[in-house]
C-alpha positions in Angstrom: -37.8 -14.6 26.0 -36.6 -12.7 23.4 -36.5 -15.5 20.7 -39.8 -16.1 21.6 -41.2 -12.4 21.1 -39.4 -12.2 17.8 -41.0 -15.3 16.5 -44.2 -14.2 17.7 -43.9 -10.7 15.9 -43.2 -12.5 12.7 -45.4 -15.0 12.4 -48.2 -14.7 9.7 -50.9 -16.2 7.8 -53.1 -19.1 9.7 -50.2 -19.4 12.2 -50.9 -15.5 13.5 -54.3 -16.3 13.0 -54.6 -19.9 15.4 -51.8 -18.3 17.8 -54.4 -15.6 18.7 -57.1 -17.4 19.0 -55.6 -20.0 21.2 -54.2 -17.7 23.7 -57.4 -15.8 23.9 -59.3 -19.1 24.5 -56.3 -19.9 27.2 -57.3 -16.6 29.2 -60.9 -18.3 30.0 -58.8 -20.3 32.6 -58.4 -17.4 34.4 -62.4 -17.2 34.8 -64.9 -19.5 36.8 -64.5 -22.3 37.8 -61.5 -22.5 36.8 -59.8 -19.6 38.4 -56.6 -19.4 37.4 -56.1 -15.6 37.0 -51.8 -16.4 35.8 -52.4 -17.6 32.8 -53.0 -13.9 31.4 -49.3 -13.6 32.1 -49.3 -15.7 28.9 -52.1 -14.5 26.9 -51.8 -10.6 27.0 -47.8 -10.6 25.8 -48.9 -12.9 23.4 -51.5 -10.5 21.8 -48.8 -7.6 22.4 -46.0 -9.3 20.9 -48.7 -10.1 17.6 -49.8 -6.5 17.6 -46.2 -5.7 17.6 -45.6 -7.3 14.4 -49.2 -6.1 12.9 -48.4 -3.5 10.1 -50.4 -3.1 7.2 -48.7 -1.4 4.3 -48.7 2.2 4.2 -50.2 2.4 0.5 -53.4 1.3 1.8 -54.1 4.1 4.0 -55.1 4.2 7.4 -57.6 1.9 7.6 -55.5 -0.7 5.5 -52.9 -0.2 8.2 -55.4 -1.2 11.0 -56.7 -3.9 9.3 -54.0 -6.6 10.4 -54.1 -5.0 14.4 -58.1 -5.4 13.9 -57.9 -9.0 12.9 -55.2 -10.0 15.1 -57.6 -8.6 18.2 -60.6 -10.4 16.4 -58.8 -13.8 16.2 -57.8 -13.2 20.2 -61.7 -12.4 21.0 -62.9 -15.1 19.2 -60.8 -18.0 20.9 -62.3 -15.9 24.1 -65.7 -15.8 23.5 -66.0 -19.6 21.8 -64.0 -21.4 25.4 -65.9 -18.9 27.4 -69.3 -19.3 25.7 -70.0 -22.4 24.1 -72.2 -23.3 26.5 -75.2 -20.9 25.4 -75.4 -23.8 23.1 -77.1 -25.9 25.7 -80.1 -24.2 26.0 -81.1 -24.6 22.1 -80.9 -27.9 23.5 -83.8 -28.0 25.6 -86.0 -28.3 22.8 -83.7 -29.5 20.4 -86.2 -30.0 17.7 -87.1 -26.0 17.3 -83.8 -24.6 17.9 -81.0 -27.2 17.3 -80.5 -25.2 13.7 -79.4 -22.6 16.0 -76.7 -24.0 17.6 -73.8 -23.1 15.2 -75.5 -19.4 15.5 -74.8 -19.4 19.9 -71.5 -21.2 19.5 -69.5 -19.4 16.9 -71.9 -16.6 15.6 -72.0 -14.9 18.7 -68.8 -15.2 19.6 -67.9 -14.0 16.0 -69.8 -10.8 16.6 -68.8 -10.2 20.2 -64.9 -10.6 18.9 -65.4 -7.3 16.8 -65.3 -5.2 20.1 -61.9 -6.9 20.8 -61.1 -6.5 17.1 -61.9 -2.8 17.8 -59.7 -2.7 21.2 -56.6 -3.8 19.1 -57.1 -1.1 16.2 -57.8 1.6 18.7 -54.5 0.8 20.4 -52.4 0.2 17.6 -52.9 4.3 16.2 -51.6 4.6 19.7 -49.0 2.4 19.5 -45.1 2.8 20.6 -42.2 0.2 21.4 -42.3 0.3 25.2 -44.7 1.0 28.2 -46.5 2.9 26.3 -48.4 0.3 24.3 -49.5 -1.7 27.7 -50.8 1.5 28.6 -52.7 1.7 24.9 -54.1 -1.7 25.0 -55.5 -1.1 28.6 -57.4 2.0 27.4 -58.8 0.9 24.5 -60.0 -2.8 26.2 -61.5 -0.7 29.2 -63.5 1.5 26.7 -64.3 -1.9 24.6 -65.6 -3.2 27.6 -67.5 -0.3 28.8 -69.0 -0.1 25.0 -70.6 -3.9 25.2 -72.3 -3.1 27.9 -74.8 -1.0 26.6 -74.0 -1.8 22.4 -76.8 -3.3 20.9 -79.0 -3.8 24.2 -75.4 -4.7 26.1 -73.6 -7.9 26.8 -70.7 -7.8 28.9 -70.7 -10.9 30.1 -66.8 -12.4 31.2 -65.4 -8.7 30.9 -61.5 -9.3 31.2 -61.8 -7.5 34.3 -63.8 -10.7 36.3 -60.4 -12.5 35.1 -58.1 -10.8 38.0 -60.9 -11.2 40.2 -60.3 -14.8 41.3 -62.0 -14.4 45.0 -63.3 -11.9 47.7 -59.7 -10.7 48.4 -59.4 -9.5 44.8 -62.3 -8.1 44.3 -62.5 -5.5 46.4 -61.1 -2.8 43.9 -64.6 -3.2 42.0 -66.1 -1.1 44.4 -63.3 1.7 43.0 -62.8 1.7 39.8 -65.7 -0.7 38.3 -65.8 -3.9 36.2 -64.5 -1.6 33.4 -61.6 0.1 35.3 -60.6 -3.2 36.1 -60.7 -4.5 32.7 -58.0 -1.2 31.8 -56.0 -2.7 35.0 -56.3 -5.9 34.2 -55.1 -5.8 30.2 -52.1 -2.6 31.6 -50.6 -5.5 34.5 -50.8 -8.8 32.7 -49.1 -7.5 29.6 -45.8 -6.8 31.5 -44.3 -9.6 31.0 -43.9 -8.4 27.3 -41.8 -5.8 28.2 -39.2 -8.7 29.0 -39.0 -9.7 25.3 -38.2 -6.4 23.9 -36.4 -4.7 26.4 -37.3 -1.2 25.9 -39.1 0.4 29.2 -38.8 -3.1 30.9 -38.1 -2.3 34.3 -39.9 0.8 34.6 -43.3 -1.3 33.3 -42.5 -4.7 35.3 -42.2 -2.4 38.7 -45.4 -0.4 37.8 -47.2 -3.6 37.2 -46.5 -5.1 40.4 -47.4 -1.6 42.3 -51.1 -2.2 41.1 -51.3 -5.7 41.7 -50.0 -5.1 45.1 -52.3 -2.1 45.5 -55.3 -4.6 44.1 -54.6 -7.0 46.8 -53.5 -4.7 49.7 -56.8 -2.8 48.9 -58.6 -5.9 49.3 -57.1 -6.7 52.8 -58.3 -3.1 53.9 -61.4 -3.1 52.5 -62.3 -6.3 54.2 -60.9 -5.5 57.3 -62.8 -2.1 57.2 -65.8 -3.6 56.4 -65.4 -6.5 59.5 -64.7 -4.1 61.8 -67.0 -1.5 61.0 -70.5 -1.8 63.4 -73.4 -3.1 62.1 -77.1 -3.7 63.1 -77.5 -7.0 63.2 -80.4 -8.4 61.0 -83.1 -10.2 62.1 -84.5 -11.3 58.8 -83.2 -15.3 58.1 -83.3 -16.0 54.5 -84.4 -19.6 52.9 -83.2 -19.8 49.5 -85.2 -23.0 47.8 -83.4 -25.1 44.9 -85.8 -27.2 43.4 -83.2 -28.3 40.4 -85.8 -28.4 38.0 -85.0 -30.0 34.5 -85.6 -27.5 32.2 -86.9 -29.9 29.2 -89.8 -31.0 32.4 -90.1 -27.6 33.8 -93.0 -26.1 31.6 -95.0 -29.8 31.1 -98.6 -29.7 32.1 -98.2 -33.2 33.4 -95.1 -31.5 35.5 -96.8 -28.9 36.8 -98.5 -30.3 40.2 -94.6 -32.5 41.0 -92.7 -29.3 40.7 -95.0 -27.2 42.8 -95.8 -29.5 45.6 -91.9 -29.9 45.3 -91.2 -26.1 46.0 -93.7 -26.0 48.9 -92.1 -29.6 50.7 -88.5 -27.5 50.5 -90.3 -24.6 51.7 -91.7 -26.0 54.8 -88.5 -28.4 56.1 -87.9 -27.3 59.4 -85.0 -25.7 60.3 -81.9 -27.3 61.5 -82.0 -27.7 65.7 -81.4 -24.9 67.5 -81.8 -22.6 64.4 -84.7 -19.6 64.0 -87.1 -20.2 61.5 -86.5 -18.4 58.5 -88.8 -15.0 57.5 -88.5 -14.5 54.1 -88.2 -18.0 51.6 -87.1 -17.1 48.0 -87.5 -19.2 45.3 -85.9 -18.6 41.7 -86.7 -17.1 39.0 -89.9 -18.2 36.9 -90.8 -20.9 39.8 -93.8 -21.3 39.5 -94.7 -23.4 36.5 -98.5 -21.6 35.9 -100.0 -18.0 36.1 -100.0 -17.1 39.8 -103.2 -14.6 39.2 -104.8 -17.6 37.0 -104.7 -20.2 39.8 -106.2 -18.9 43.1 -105.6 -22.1 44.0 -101.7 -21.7 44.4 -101.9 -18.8 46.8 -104.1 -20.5 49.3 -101.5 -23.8 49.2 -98.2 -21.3 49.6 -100.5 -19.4 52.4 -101.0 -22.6 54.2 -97.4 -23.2 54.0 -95.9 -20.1 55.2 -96.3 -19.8 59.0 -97.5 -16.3 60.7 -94.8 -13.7 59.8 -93.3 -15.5 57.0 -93.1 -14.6 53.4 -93.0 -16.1 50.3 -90.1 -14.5 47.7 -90.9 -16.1 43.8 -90.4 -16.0 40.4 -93.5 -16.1 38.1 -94.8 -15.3 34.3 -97.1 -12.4 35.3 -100.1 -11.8 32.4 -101.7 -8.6 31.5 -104.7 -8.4 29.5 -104.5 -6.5 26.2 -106.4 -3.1 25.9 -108.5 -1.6 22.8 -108.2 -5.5 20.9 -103.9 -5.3 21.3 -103.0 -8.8 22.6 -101.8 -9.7 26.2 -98.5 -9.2 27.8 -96.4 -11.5 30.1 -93.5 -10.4 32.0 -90.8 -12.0 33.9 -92.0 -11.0 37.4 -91.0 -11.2 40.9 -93.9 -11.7 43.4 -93.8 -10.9 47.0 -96.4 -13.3 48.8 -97.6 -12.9 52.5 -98.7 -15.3 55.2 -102.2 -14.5 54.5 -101.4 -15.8 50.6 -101.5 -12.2 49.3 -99.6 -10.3 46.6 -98.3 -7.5 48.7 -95.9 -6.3 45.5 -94.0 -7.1 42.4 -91.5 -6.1 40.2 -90.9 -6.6 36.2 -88.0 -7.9 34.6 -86.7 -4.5 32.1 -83.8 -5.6 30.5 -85.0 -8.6 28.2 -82.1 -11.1 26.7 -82.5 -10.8 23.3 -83.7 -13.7 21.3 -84.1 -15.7 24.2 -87.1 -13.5 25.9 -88.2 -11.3 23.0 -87.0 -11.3 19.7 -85.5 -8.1 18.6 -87.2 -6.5 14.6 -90.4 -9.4 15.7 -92.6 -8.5 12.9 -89.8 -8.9 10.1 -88.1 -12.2 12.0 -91.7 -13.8 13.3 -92.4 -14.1 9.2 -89.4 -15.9 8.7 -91.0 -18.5 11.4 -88.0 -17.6 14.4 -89.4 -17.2 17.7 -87.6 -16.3 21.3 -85.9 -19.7 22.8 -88.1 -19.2 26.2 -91.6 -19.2 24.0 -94.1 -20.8 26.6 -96.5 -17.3 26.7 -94.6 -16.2 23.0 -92.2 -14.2 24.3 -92.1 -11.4 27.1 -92.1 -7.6 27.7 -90.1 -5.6 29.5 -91.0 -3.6 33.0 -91.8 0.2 31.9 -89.9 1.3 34.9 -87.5 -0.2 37.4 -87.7 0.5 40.9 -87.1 -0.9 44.7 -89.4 -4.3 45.9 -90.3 -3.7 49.6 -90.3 -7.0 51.9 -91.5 -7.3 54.6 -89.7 -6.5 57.9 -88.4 -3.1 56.7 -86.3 -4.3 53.5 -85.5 -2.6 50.5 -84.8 -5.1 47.3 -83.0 -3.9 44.2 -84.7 -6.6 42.4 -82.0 -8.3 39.7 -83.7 -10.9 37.6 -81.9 -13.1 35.7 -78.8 -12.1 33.7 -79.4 -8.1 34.7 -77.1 -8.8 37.6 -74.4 -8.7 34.6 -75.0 -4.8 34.4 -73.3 -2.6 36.7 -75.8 0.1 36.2 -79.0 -1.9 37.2 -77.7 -2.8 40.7 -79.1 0.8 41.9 -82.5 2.2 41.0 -83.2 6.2 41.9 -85.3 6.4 44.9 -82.9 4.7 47.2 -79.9 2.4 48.1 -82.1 -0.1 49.1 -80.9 -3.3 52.1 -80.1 -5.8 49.4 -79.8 -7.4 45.7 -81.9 -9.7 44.8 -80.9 -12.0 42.3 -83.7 -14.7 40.5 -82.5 -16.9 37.8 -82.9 -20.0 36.2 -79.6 -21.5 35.0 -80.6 -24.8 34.8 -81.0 -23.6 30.9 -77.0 -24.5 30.5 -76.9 -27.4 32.5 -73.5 -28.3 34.2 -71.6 -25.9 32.7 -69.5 -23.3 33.0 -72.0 -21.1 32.8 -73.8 -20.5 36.3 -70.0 -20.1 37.8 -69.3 -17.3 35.5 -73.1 -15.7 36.2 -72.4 -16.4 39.9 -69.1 -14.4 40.1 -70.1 -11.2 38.0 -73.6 -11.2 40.8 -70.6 -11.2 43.3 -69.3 -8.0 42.3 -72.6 -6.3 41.9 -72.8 -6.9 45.9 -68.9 -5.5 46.2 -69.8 -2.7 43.9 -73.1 -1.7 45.9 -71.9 -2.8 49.5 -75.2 -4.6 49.6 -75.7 -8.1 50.4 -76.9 -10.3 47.2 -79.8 -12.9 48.0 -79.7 -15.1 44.8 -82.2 -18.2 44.3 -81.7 -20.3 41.1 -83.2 -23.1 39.9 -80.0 -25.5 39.4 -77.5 -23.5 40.9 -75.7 -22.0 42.3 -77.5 -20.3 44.3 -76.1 -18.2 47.0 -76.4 -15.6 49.7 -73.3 -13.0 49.7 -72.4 -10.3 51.9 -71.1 -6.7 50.9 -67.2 -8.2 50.7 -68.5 -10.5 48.0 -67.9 -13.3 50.4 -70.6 -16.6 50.3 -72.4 -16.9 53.1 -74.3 -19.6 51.8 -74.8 -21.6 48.7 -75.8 -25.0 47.5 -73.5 -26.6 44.6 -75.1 -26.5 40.9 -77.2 -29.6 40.2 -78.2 -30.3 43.9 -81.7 -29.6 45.1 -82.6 -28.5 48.8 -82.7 -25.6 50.9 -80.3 -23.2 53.0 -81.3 -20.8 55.8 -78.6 -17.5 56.4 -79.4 -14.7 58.4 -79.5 -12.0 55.9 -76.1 -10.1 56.1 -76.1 -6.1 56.8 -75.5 -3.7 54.2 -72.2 -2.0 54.4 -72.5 2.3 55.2 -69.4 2.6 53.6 -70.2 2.6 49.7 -68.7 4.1 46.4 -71.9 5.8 44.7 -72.1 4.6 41.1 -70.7 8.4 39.6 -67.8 8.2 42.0 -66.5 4.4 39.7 -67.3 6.0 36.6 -65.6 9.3 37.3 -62.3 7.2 38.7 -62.6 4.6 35.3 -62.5 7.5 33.0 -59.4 9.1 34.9 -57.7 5.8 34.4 -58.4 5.6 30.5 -56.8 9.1 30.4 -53.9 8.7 32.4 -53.4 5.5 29.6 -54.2 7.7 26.7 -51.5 10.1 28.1 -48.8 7.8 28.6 -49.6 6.2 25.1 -49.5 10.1 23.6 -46.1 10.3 25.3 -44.5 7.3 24.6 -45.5 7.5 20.7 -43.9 11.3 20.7 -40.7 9.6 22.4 -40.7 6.9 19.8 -41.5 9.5 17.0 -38.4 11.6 18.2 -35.9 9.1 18.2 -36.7 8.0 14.6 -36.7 11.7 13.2 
């Protein structure tokens, strides 16, 4: 092991370079659907052992110091993001002929920018940097804070956070509901890099043991907090959930010819009877952007999906909701969620507010729409966001916190202020990046909004996966990606015991301190032995 560190901590040039960016692009294995949290037992000593041996020379000053920790931490993040997000490229593919020029752009660009935050992790941890348990403890702080920083940088993306990595299934998630996707993330980088410890000795034993406290203390948490939460009464619910699947092709889905197939084809899934023996569902919830016209332009549609729905029954869907303009300003469309009664009436709706850049709006639009570039989803030219966010009311007595699309990636927008609410729910269209990797790793970051909240997550896409979860992050329902149909669950109960959102962020921030400390300590220890 030693050997190996050594070599490691010397390499240079395109070897240091290609040696980070393969082991960063080896962690992906550890997310969906591949799942295989231990190979970041290899990755993170890696990146140790090369930020070991990152020294710039001292005539260059400070920053010339952190440049080779910052470009050994940007080569790690790039090999991440590329293997865990090449497949944004597939939906420049739907209409290949506008956006294909893109592609290089969603495959590498992104990636490219998205690596500076990891660049950023490794220079922040290297002016903390020491020769034993103390630089575990500096990389963990400085990738929690990273992480915690992409969420909200630039409009946020903090999609595949290193903290999903350790959070293989329900067992191992539980500590979410602690600490936070971004805690974890500080966890996750302190554990998996003690196996460096190994190769250099120094602090070895103390770091190994302190390692496998918290991974014991992940997973024993997990046993109690699902235990807890089996044992603990609850009402049970008498609203029974259809989720529809139309697995609509994405190329077909806005088609005029289309338009009349993919309906009628939502309504036929809607009305299947239920399986012998079973109830008949209350509330049937289709996915995000289902309906392939204006609902207010086509009166039309609401008598069909009120001849559909039987007495007591209601309609859950996604649909492009159009505003006229006022004073001459032109109209607005918004990604909406529409709650429909028997009677074929809107009875409420709620707004999409956090737009995906470039794909639903496009961010500077005057300067970029000269230039000819327009959003990727540009049916109605692009969308606007909700002014406000706030609960969705069902009927039979349920509060929605109403998560549309990739929002269930933010921690933050699965609570809204006037209430708690009875469950997430999740719209989305994946069938944008085909069979992919993609929908498993949106799937499993929705999962931990429902382990955050203790709320079950009702989540309807087009191709999958969609999924009914209950407040353990455990599937209580789901049809594969790719395969249309329908699945009825009785709606799970909300869990009564909950970590408010200020009680994670309060216990992530005492983690990144405790780190900070044991950096500060371990460099004066270092600095005193060399004096």
């Amino acid at each position: 092991m030693e050997r190996i560190a050594e070599s490691i901590m010397l390499s240079w040039g395109a070897k240091r370079m290609m040696l980070a960016f393969a082991t960063g692009a080896l962690a992906v294995l550890a997310l969906p659907p591949f799942n295989f949290f231990a190979v970041l037992f290899i990755s993170f000593p890696v990146l140790v052992w090369l930020l070991d041996g990152a020294s710039g020379s001292a005539e260059r000053g400070l920053l010339g110091r952190m440049r080779p920790a910052f470009a050994t931490g940007w080569w790690f993040g790039f090999g991440y993001f590329v293997a865990g997000l090449w497949w944004l490229g597939n939906a420049l593919l739907v209409d290949a002929n506008g956006f294909a020029w893109a592609l290089p752009l969603a495959v590498l660009g992104l990636p490219a920018v998205l690596a500076l935050f990891y660049g950023l992790a490794a220079a922040i941890a290297w002016l903390l940097w020491s020769d034993g348990i103390g630089r575990l403890a500096a990389l963990g702080a400085a990738f929690g804070l990273v992480e915690w920083l992409r969420s909200f940088a630039f409009t946020g993306f903090p999609w595949n956070a290193i903290g999903y990595a350790a959070m293989p299934a329900p067992l191992m998630m539980q500590s979410a509901e602690l600490v936070g996707i971004f805690g974890m993330s500080a966890l996750t980088v302190f554990v998996f890099s003690a196996p460096a410890l190994v190769g250099t000795r120094r602090g070895a034993v103390a770091g190994l043991v302190a390692a496998l406290v918290l991974f014991s203390a992940h997973v024993g948490y997990g046993w109690f907090a699902l235990q807890r939460l089996d044992s603990a009464p609850a009402a049970p619910s008498n609203a029974i959930v259809r989720i529809v699947q139309p697995a609509i092709d994405q190329s077909a889905k806005w088609d005029l010819e289309e338009r009349e197939r993919i309906f009628a084809r939502l309504l036929a899934l809607s009305a299947l009877p239920p399986r012998e023996g079973e109830p008949r569902p209350t509330h049937i919830v289709w996915p995000e952007t289902a309906l392939p016209f204006l609902l207010t332009e086509n009166p039309g549609a609401l008598s069909r999906i009120a001849d559909m729905l039987q007495v007591g029954q209601s309609l859950v869907t996604g649909a492009v909701r159009f505003e006229d303009g006022a004073g001459g300003t032109p109209p607005r469309y918004y990604n909406t969620i529409y709650v429909i009664d028997d009677e074929g009436q809107i009875i409420g709706f709620a707004d999409k507010a956090h737009l995906v850049p470039f794909g639903e709006y496009l961010p500077f639009e005057a300067l970029l729409r000269r230039y000819g570039l327009t959003p990727v989803a540009q049916t109605f030219g692009g969308f606007s966001a909700a002014d406000r966010r706030g609960m969705l009311s069902l009927p039979g007595g349920l509060g929605a916190v109403p998560l549309i699309c990739y929002e269930a990636i933010f921690p933050d927008l699965s609570t809204v202020s006037e209430a708690r609410g009875s469950l997430l729910l999740n719209l989305t269209n994946d069938a944008w990046y085909g069979m992919t990797p993609g929908p498993y790793q949106h799937l499993r970051q929705a999962q931990l909004r429902a382990v955050e909240t203790r709320l079950p997550l009702v989540r309807a896409a087009n191709n999958g996966i969609s999924a009914v979860v209950d407040a353990g992050g455990r599937i209580r329902g789901s049809l594969p990606l790719g395969e249309a149909g329908v699945f009825d669950v009785a709606l799970p109960s909300p869990s009564d015991q909950f970590s408010l959102i200020r009680i994670r962020r309060f216990n992530f921030g005492l983690i990144i301190v405790i780190m900070v400390l044991m950096a500060l300590v371990a460099r004066k220890s270092k600095k005193q032995r060399f004096d």
